[in-house]
N, C-alpha and C positions, 0 to 999 in steps of 0.2 A: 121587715128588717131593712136599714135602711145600709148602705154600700157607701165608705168613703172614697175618694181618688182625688188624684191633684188635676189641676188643670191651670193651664200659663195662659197671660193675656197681657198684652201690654198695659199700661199705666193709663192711656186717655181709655180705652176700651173699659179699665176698671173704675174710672172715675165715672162714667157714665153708666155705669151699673150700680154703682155704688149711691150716686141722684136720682135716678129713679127707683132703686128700691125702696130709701127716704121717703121719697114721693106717697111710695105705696104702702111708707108702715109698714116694712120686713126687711129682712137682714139679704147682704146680697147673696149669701149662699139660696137662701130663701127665694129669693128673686128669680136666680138661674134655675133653680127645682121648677118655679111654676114656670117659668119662659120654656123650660125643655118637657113639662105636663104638657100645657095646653097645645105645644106643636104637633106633639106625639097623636090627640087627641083632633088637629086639625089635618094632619096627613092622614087618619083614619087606622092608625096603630094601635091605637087605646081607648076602649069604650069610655065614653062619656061616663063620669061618676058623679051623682050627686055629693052636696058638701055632707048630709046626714050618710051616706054610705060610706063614704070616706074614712068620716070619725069614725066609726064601728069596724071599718078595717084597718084605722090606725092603734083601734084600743085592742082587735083581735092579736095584733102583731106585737103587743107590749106585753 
């Protein structure tokens, strides 16, 4: 299940969120999910998930 909220950022902050996520072929909501993944996953908060486990816990949850 996935959790909405807001979050405020200035304008040059979103514009440079908004080019790189272009960059990377995903929306910038998309962008800040993986930016706040992988952190989580490089501070040591969040097991490493493969992308096949992933999908099977993104289809368990739909």
């Amino acid at each position: 299940m996935k959790k909405s909220f807001v979050i405020r950022v200035d304008d040059e902050l979103y514009k440079q969120l908004e080019k790189w996520a272009h960059d990377e072929f995903r929306s910038v909501n998309g962008q800040i999910e993986y930016l706040i993944h992988t952190s989580l996953q490089k501070a040591g908060r969040m097991k490493k998930t493969t992308a096949k486990a992933k999908k099977e816990s993104d289809q368990d949850n739909s």
